[in-house]
Backbone atoms as SQL, in Angstrom:
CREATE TABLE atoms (id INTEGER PRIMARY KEY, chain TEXT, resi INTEGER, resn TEXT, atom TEXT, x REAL, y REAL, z REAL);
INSERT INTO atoms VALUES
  (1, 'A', 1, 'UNK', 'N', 0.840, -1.173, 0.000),
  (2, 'A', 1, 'UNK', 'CA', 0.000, 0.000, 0.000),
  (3, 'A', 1, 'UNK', 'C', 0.879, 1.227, 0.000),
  (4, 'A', 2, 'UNK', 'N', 0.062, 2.050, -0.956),
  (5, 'A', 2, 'UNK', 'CA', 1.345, 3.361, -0.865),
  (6, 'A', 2, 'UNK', 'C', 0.390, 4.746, 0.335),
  (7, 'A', 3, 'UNK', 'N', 1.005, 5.479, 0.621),
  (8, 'A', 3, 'UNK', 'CA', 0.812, 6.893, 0.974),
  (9, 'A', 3, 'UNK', 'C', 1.097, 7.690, 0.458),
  (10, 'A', 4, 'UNK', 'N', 0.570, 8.619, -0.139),
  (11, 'A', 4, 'UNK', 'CA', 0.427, 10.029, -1.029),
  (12, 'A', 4, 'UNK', 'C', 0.132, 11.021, -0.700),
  (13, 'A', 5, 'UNK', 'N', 1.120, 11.856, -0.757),
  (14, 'A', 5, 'UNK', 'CA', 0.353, 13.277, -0.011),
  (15, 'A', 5, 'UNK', 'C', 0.697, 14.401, -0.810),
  (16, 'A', 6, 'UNK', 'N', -0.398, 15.513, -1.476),
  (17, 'A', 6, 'UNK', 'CA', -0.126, 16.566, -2.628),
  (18, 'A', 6, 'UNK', 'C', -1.227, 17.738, -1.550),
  (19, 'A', 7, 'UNK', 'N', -0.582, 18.563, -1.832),
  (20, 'A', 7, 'UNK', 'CA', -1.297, 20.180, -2.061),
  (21, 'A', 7, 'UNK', 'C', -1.845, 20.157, -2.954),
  (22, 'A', 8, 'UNK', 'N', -3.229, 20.736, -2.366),
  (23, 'A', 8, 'UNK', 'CA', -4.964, 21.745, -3.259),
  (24, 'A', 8, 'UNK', 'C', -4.915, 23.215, -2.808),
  (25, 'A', 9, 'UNK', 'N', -5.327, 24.072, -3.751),
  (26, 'A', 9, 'UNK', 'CA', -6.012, 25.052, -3.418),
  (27, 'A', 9, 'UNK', 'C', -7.330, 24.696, -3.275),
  (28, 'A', 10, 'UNK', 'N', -8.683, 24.413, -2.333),
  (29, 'A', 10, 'UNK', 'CA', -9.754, 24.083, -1.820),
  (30, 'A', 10, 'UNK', 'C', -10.325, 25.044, -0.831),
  (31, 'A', 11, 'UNK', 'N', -11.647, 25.196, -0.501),
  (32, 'A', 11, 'UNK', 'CA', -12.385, 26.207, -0.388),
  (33, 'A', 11, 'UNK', 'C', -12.382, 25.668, 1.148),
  (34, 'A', 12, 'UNK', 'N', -12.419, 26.201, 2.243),
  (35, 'A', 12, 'UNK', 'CA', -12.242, 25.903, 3.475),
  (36, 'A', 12, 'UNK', 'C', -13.836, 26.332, 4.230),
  (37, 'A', 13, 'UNK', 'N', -14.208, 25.366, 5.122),
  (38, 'A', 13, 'UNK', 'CA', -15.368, 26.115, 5.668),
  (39, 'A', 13, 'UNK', 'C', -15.023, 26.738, 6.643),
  (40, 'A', 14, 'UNK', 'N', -13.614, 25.990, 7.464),
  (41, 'A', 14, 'UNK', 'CA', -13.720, 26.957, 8.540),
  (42, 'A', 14, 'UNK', 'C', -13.398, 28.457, 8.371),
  (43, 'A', 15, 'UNK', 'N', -12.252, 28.496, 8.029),
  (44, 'A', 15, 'UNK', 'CA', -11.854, 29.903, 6.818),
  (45, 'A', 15, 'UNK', 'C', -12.514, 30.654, 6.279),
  (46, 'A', 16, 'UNK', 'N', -13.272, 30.127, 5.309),
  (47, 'A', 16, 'UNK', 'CA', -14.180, 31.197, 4.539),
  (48, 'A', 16, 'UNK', 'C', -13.393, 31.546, 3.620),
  (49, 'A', 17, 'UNK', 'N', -12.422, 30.520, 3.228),
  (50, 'A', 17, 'UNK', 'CA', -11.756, 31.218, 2.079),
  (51, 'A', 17, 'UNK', 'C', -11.229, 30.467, 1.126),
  (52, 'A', 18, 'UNK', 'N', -10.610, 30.140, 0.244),
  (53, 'A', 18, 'UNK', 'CA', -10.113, 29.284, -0.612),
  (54, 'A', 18, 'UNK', 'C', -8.589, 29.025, -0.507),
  (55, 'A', 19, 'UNK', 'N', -7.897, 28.082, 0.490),
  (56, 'A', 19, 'UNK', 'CA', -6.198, 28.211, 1.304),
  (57, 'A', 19, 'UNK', 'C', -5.816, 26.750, 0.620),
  (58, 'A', 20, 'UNK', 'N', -4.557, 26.743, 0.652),
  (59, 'A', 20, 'UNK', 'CA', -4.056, 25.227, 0.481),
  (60, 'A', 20, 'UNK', 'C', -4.406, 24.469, 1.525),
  (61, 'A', 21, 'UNK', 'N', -4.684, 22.796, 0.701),
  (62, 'A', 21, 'UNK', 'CA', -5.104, 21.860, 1.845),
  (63, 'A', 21, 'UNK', 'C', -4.298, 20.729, 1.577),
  (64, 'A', 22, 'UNK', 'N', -3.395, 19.734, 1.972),
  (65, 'A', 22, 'UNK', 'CA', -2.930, 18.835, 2.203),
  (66, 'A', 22, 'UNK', 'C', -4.012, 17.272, 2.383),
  (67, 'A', 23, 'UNK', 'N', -4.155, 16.929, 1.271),
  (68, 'A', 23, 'UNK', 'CA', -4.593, 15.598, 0.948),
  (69, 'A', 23, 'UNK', 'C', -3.671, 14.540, 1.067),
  (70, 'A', 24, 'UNK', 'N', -4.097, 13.392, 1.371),
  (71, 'A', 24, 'UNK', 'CA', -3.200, 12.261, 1.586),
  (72, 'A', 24, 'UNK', 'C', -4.293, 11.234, 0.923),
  (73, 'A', 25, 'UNK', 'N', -3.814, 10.053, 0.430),
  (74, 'A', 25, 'UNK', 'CA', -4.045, 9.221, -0.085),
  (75, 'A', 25, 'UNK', 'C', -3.588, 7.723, 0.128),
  (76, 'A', 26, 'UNK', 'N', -4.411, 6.598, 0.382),
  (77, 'A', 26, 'UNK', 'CA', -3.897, 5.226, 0.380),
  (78, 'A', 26, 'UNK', 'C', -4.244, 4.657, -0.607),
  (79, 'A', 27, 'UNK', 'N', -3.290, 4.048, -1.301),
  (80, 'A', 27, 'UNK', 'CA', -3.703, 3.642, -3.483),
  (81, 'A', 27, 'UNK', 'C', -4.110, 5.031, -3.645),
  (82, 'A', 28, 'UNK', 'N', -5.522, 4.775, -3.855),
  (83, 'A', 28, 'UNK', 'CA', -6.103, 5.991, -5.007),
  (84, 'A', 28, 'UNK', 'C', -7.605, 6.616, -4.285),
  (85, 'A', 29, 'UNK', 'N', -7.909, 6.220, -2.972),
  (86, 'A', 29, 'UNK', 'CA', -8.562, 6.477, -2.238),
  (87, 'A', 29, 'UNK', 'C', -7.873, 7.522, -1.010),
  (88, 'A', 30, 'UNK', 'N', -8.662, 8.709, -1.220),
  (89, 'A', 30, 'UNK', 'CA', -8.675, 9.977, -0.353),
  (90, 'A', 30, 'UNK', 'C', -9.054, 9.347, 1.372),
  (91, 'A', 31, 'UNK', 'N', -7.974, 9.498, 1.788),
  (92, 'A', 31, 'UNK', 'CA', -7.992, 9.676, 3.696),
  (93, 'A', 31, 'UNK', 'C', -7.957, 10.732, 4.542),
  (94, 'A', 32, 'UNK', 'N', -7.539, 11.662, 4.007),
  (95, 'A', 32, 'UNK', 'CA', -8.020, 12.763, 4.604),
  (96, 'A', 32, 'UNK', 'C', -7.741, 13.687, 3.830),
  (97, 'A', 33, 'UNK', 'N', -8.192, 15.192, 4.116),
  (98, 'A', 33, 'UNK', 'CA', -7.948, 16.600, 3.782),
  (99, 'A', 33, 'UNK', 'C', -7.628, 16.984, 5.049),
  (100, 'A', 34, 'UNK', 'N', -6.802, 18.214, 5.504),
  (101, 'A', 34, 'UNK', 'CA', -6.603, 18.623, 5.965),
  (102, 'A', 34, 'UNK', 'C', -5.957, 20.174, 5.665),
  (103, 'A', 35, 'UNK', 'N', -6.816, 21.262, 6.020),
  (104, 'A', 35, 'UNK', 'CA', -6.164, 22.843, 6.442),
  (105, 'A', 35, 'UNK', 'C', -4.835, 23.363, 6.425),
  (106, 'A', 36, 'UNK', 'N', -4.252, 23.967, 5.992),
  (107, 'A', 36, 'UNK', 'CA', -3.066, 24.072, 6.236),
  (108, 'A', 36, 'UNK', 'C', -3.113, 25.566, 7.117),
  (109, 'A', 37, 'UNK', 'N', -4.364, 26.631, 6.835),
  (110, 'A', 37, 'UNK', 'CA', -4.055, 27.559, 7.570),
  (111, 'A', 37, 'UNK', 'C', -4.894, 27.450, 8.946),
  (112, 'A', 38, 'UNK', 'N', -5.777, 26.425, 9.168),
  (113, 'A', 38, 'UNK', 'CA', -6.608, 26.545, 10.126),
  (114, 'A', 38, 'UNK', 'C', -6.074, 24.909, 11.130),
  (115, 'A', 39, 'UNK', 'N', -6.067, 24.042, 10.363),
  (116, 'A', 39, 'UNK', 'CA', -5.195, 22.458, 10.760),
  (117, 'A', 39, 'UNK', 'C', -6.695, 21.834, 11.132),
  (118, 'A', 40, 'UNK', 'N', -7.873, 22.281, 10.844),
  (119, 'A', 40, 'UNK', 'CA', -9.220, 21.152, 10.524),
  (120, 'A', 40, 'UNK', 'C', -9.088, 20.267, 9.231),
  (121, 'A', 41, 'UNK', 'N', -8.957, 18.957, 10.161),
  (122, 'A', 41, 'UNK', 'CA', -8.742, 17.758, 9.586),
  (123, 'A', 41, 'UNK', 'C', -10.156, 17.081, 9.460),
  (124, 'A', 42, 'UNK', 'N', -10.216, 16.881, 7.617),
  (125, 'A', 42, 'UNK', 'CA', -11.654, 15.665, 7.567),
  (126, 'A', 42, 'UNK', 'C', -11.329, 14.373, 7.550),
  (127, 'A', 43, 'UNK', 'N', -11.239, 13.351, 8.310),
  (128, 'A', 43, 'UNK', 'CA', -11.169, 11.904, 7.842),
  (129, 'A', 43, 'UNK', 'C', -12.135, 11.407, 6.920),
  (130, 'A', 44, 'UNK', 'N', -11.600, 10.292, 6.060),
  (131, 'A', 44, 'UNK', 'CA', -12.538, 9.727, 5.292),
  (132, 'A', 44, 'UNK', 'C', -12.197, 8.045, 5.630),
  (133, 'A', 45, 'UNK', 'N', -13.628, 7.208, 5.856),
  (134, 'A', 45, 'UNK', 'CA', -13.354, 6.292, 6.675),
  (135, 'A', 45, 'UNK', 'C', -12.791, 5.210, 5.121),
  (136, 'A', 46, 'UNK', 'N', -11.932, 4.579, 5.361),
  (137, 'A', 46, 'UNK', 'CA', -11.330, 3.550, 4.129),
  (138, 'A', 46, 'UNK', 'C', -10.940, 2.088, 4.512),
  (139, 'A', 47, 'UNK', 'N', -11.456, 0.710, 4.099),
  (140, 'A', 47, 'UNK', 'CA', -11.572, -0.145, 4.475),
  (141, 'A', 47, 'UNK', 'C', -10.103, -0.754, 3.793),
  (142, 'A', 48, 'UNK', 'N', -9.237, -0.710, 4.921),
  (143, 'A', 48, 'UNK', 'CA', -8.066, -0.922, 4.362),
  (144, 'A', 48, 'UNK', 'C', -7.802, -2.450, 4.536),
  (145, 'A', 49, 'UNK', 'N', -8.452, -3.277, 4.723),
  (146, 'A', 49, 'UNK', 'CA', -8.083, -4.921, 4.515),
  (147, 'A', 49, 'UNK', 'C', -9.103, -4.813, 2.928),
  (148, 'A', 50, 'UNK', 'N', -10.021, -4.506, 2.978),
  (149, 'A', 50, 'UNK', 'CA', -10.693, -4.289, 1.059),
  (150, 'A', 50, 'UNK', 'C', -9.250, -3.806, 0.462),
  (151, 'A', 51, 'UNK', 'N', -8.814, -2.851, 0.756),
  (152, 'A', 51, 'UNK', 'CA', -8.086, -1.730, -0.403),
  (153, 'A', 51, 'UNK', 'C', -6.341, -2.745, -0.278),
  (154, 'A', 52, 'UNK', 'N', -5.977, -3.625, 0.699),
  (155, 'A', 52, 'UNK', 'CA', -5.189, -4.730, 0.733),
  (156, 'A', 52, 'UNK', 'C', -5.672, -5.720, -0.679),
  (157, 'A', 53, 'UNK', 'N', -6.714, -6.198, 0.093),
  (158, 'A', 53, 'UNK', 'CA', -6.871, -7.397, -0.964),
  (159, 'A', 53, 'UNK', 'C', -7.132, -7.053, -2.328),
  (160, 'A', 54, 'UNK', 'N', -7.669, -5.924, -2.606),
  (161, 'A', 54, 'UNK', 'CA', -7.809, -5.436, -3.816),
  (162, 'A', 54, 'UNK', 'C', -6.043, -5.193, -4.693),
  (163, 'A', 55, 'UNK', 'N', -5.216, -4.507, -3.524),
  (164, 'A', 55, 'UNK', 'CA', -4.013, -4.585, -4.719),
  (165, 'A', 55, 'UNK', 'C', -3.749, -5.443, -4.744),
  (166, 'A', 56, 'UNK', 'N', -3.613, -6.394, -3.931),
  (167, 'A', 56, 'UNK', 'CA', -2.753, -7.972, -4.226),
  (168, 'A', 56, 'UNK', 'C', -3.602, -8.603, -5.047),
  (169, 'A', 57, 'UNK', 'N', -4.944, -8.879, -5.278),
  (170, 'A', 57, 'UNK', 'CA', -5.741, -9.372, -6.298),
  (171, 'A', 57, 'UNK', 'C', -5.272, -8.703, -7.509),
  (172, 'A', 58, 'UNK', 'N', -5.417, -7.766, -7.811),
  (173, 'A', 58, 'UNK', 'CA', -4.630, -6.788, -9.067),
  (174, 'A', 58, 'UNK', 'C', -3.115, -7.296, -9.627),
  (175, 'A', 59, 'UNK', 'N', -2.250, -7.319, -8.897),
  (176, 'A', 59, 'UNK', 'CA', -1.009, -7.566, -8.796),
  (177, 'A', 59, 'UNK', 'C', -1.259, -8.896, -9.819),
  (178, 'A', 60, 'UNK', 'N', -1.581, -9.928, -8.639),
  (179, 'A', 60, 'UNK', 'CA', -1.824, -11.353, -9.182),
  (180, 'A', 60, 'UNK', 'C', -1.711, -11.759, -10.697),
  (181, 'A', 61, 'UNK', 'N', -3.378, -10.938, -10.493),
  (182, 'A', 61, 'UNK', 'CA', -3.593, -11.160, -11.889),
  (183, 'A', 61, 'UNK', 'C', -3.475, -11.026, -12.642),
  (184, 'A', 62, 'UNK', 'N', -2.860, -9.703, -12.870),
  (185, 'A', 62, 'UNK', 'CA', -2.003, -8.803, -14.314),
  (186, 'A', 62, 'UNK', 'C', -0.842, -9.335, -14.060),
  (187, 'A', 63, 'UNK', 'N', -0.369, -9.980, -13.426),
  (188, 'A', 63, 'UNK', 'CA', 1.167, -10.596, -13.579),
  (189, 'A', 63, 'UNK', 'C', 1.493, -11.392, -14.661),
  (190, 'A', 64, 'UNK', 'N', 0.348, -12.413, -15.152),
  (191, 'A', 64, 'UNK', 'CA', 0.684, -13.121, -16.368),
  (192, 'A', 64, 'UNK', 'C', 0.575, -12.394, -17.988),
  (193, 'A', 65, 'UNK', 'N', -0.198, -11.321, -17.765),
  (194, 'A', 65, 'UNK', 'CA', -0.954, -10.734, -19.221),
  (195, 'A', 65, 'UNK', 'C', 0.878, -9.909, -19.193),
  (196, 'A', 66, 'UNK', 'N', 1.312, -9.060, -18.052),
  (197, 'A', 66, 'UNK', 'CA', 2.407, -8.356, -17.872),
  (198, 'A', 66, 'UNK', 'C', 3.966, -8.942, -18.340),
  (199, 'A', 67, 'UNK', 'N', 4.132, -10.839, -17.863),
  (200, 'A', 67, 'UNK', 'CA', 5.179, -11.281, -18.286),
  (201, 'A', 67, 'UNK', 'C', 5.144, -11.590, -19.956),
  (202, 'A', 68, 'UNK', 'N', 3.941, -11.896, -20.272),
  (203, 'A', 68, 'UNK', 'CA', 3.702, -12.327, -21.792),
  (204, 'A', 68, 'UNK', 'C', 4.100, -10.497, -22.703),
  (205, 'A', 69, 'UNK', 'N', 3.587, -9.752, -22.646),
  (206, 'A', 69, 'UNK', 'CA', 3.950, -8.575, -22.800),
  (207, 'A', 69, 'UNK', 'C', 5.453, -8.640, -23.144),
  (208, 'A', 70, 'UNK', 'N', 5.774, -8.614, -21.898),
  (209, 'A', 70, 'UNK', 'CA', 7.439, -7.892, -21.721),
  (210, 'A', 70, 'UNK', 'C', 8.283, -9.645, -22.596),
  (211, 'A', 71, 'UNK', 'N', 7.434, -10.910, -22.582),
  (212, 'A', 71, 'UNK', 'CA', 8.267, -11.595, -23.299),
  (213, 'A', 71, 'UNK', 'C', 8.171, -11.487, -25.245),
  (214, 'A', 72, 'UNK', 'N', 6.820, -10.763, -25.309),
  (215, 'A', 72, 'UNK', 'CA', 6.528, -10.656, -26.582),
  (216, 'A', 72, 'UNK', 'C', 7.243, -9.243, -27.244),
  (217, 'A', 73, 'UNK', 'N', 7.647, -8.190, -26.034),
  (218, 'A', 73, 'UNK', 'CA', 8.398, -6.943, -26.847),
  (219, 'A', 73, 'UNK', 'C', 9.745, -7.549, -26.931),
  (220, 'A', 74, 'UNK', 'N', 10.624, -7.793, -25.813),
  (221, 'A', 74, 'UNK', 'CA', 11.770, -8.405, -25.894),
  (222, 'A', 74, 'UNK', 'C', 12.348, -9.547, -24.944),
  (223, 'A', 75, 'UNK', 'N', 12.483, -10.798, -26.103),
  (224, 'A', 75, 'UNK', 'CA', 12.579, -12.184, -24.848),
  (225, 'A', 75, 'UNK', 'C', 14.246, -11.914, -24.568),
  (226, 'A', 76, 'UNK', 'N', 15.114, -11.737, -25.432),
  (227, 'A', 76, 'UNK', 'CA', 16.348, -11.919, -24.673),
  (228, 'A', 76, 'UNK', 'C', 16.252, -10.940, -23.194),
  (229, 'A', 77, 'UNK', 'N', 15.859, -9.528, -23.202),
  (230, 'A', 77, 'UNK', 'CA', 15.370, -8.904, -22.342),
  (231, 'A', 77, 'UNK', 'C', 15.471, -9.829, -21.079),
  (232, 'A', 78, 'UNK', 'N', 14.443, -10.292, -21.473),
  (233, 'A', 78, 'UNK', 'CA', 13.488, -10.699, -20.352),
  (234, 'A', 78, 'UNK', 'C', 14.377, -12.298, -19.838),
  (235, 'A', 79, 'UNK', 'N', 14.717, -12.611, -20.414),
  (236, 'A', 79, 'UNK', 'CA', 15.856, -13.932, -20.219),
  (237, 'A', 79, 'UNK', 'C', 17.111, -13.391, -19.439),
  (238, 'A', 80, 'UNK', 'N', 18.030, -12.275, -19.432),
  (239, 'A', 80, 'UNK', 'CA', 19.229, -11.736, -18.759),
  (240, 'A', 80, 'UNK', 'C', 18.411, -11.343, -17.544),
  (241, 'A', 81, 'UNK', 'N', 17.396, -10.484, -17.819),
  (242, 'A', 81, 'UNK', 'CA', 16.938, -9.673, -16.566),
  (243, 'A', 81, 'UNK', 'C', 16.186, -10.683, -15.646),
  (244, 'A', 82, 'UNK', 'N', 15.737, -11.877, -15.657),
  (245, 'A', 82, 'UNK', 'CA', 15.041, -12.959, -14.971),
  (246, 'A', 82, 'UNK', 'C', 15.869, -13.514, -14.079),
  (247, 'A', 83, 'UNK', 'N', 17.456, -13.762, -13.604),
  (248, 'A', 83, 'UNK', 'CA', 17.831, -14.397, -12.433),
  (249, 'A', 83, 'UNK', 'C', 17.984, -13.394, -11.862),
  (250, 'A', 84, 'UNK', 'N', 18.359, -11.893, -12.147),
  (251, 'A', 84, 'UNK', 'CA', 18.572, -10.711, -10.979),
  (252, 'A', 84, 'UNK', 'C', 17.285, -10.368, -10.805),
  (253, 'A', 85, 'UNK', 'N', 15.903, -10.906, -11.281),
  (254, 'A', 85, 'UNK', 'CA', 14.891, -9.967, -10.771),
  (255, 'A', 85, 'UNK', 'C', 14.060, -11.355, -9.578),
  (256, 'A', 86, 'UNK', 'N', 14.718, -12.743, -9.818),
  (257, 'A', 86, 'UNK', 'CA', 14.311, -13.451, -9.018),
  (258, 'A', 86, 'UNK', 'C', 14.787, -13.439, -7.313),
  (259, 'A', 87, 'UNK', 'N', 16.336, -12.692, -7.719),
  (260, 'A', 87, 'UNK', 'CA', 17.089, -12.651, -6.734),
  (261, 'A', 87, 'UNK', 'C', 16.345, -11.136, -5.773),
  (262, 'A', 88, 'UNK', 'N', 16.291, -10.410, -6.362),
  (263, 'A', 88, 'UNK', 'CA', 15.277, -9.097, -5.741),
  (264, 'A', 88, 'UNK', 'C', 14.404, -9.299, -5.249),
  (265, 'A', 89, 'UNK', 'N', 13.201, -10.344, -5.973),
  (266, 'A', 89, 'UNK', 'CA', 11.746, -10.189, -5.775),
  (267, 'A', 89, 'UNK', 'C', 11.150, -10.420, -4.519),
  (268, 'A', 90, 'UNK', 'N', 12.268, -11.129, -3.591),
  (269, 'A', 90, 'UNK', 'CA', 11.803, -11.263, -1.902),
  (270, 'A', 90, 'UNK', 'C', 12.658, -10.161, -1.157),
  (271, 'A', 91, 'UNK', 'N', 13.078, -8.920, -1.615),
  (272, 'A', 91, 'UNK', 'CA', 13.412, -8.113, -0.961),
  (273, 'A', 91, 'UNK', 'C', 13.035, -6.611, -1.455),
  (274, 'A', 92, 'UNK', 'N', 11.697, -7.041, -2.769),
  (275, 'A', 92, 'UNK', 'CA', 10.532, -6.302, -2.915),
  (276, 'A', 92, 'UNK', 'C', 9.273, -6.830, -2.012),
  (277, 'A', 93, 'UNK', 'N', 9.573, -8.086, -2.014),
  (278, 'A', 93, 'UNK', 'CA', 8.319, -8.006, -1.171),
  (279, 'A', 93, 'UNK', 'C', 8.075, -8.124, 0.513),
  (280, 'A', 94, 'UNK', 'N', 9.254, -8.339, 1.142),
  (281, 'A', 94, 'UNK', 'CA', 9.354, -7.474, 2.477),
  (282, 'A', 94, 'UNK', 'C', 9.366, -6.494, 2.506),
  (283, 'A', 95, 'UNK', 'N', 9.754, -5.342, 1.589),
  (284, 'A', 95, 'UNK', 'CA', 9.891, -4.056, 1.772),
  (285, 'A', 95, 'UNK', 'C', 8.323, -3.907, 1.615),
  (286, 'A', 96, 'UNK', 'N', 7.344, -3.878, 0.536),
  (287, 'A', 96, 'UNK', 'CA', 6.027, -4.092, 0.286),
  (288, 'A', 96, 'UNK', 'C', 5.176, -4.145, 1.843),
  (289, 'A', 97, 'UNK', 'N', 5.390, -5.292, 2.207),
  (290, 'A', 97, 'UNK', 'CA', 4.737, -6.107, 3.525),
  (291, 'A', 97, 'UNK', 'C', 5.149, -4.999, 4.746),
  (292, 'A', 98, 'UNK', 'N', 6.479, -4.280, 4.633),
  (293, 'A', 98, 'UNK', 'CA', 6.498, -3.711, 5.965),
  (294, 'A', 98, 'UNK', 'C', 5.841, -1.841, 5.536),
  (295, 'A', 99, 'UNK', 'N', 6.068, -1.287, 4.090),
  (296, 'A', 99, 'UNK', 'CA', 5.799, -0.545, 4.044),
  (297, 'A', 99, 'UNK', 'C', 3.732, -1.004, 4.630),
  (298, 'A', 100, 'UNK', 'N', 3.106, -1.737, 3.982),
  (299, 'A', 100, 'UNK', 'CA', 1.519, -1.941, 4.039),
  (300, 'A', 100, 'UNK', 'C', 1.897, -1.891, 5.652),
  (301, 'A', 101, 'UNK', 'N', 2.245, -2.770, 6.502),
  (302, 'A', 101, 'UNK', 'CA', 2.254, -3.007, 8.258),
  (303, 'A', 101, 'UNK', 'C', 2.126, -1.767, 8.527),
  (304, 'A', 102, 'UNK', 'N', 2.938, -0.916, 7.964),
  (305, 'A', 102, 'UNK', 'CA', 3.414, 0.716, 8.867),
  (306, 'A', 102, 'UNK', 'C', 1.372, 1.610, 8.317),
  (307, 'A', 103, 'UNK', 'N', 1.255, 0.803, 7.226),
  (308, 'A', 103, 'UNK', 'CA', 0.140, 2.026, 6.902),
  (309, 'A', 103, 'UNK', 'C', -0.776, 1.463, 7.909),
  (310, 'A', 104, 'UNK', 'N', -1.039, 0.477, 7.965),
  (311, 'A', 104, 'UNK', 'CA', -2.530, -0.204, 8.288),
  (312, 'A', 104, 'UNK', 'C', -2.117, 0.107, 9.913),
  (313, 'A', 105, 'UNK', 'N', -1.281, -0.374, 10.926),
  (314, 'A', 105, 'UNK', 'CA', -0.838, 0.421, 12.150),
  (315, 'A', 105, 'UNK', 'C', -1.215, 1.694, 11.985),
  (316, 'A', 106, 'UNK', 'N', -0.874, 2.828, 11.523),
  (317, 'A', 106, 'UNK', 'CA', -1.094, 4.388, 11.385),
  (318, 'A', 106, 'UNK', 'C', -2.492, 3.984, 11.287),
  (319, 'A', 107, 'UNK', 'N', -3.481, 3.653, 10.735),
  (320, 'A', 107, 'UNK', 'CA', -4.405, 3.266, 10.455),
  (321, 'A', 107, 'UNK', 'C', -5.420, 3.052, 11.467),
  (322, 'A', 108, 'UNK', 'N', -5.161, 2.291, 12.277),
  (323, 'A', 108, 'UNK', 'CA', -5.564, 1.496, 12.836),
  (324, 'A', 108, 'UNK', 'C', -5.315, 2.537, 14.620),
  (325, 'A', 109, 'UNK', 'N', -4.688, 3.325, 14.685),
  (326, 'A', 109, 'UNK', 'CA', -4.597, 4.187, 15.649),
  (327, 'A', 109, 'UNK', 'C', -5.191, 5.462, 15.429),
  (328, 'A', 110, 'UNK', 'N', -5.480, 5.944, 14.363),
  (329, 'A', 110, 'UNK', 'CA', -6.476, 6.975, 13.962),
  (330, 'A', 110, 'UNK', 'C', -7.924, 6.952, 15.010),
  (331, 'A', 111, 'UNK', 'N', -8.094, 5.658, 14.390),
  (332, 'A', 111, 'UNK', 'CA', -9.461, 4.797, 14.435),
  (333, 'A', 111, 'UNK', 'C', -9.782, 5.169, 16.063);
């Protein structure tokens, strides 16, 4: 799971005025807004074991349409780059597993 966080210009109620607001994001689902000149924070409630299983379902499944791809533009490619990306791929996916732990914790203490 990723975390995203961008500046809006957005219309403020407490304000009365139109100030930058600091949005954050988990995937592609909005978790909060928040004020930058006033610091009124909106939560938005997000079912983050759904928005889990949803990327790893995603992942999954575009994995085969994704290797056929990359073997149909270029197989030697994909033949050199296949023992260094086997050797990586479990130290993408602890990094993965602890970045998601840290969100869903933050998460989960909001609450």
């Amino acid at each position: 799971m990723k975390v995203k966080k961008m500046e809006a210009g957005l219309y403020c109620l407490h304000c009365h005025e139109e100030v930058d607001h600091e949005i954050t994001y988990i995937n592609d689902q909005i978790k909060s807004i928040r004020c930058l000149e006033c610091n009124k924070t909106k939560e938005l409630k997000i079912d983050v074991k759904k928005e889990l299983y949803r990327e790893i379902y995603e992942r999954i499944s575009t994995k085969p349409t994704r290797m056929t791809e990359e073997y149909q533009k270029d197989l030697s490619h994909l033949l050199f780059s296949l023992p260094v990306r086997v050797i990586k791929k479990p130290y993408h996916v602890l990094k993965d597993v602890n970045s998601t732990r840290k969100v869903i914790q933050n998460y989960k203490k909001k609450e």
